[in-house]
C-alpha positions as CSV (number, residue, x, y, z in Angstrom):
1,X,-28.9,-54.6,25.0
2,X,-29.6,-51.5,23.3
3,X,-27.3,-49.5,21.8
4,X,-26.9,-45.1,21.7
5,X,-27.4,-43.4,18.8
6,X,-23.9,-43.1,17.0
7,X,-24.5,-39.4,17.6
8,X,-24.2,-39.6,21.3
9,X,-27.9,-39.0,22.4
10,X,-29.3,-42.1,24.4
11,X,-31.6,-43.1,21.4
12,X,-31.6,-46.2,19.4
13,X,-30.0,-45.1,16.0
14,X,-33.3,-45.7,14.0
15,X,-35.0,-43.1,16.7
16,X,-32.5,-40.6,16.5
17,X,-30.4,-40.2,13.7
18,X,-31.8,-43.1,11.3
19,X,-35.0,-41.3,11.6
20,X,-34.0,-38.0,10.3
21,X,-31.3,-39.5,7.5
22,X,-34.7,-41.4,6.2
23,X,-36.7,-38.7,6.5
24,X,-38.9,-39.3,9.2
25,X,-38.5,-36.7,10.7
26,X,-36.2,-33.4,10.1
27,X,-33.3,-31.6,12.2
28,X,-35.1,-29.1,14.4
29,X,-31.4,-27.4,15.6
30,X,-28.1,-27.0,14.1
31,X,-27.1,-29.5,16.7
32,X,-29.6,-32.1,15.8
33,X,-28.1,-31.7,11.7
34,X,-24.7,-32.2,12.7
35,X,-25.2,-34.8,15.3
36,X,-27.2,-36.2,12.1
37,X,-24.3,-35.6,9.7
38,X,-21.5,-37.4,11.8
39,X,-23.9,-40.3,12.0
40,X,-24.1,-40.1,8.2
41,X,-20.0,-40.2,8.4
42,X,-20.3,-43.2,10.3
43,X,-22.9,-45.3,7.9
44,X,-20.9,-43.8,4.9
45,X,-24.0,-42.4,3.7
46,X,-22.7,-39.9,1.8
47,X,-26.3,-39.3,0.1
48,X,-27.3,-37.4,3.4
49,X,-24.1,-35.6,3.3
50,X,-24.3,-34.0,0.3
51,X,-28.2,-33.2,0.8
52,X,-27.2,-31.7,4.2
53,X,-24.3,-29.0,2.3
54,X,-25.7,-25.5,1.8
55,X,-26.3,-25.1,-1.6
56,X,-23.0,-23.1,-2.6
57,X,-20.3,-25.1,-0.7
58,X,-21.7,-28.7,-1.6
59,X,-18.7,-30.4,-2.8
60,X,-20.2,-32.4,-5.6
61,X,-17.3,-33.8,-7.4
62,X,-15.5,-35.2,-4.3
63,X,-18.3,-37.4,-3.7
64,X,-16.6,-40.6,-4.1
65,X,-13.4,-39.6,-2.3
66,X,-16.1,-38.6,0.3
67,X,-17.2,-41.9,0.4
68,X,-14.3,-43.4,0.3
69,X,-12.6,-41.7,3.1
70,X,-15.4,-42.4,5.5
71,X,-15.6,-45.9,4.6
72,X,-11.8,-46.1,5.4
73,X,-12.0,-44.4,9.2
74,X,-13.4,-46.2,12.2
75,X,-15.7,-43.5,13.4
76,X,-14.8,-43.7,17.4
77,X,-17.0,-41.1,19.0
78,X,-18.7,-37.2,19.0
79,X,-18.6,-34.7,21.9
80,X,-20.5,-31.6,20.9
81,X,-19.0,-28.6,23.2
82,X,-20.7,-25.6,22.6
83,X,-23.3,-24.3,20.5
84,X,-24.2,-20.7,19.4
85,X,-27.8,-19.9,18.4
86,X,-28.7,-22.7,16.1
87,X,-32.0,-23.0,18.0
88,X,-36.0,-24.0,15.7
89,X,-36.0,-19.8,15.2
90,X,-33.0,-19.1,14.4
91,X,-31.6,-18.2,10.9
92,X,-27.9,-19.5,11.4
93,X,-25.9,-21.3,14.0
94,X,-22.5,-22.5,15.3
95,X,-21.8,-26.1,16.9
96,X,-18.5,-26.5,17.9
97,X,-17.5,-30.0,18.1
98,X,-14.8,-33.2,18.4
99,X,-15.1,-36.3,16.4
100,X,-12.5,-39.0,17.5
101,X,-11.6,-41.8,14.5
102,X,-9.2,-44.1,14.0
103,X,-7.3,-43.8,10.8
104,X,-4.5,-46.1,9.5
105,X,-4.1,-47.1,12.9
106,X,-3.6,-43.6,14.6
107,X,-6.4,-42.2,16.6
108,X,-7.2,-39.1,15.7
109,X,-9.3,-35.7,16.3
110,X,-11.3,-33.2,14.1
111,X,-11.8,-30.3,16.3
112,X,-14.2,-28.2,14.3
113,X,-16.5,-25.1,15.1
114,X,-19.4,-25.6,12.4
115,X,-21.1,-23.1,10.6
116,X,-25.3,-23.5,9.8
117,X,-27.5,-21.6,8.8
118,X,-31.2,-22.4,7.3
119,X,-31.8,-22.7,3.3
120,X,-35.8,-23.0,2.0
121,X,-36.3,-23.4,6.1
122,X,-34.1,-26.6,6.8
123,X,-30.4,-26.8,8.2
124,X,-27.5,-26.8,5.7
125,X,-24.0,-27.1,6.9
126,X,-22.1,-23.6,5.0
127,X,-18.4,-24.8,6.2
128,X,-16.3,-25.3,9.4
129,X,-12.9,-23.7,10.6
130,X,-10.5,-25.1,13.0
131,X,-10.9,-23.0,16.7
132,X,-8.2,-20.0,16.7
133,X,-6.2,-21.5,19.8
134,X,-6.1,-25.5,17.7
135,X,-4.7,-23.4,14.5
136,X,-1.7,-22.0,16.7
137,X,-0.9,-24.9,17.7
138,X,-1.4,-27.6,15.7
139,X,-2.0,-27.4,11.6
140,X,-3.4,-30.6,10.2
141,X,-0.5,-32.7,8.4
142,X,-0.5,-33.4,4.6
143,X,-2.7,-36.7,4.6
144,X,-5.1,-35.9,7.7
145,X,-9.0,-34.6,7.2
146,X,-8.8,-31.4,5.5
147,X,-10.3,-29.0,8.2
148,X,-13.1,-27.5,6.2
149,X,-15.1,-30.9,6.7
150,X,-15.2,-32.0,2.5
151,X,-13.7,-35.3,3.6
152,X,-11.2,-35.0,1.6
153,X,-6.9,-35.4,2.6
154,X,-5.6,-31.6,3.5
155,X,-3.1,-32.2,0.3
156,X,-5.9,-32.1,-1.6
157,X,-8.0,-29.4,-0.4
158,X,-6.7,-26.4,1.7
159,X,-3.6,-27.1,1.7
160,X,-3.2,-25.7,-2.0
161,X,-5.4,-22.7,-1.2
């Protein structure tokens, strides 16, 4: 039996995803990169991660608590829910998405909305904000996914901002 794409799409991973993150082939949307990117969370290939940052926000020295921290999640599923240009001619884009893991135990939820935007004419990922109406209700606690998507625990990112 064949298995989806981590991603969501109905392709086998090495169609979809695998194909891009080897580069095969390249992200055509902003959708297609971050699709791409939470499959990368899910391999742990952190390689693709870091390629796939906009030049100005690409967290280089967290790279190994990157990698650690997706290596220590059980990457459960993605559900895109809305997308804002982001198409092959545009400049910049928004994909606004949930990505359900499991950490120590707990299920939990990144609810981001995801900004892209095109650098030497590929997709980068520039950063990410929680939507308005999650913010009111819900601030991430100390030792959950900082909300700006480096990977890192909120203590050690955003929190001390």
């Amino acid at each position: 039996m064949v298995q989806n794409c981590y991603c969501g799409k109905k392709f086998e991973y090495e169609h979809c995803c695998g194909a891009i993150h080897s580069g095969k082939s390249a992200a055509t949307t902003a959708e297609d990169l971050m699709r791409t990117r939470y499959s990368a969370f899910v391999k742990a290939n952190i390689d693709y991660i870091l390629a796939t940052y906009a030049s100005e926000t690409r967290p280089l020295e967290e790279r190994d608590d990157i990698l650690e921290w997706t290596r220590s999640v059980e990457w459960l599923g993605l559900e895109v829910l809305s997308t804002e240009k982001g198409k092959v001619n545009d400049s910049e884009g928004w994909v606004e998405f949930k990505a359900s893991f499991k950490e120590d135990g707990q299920k939990q939820i990144m609810h981001e909305k995801s900004y892209f935007q095109k650098e030497n004419g590929c997709w980068v990922y520039v950063s990410g904000e929680y939507p308005k109406k999650e913010l009111e209700h819900k601030l991430p606690n100390r030792n959950d996914p900082c909300f700006c998507g480096s990977g890192k625990k909120f203590k050690k990112c955003c929190f001390n901002k």
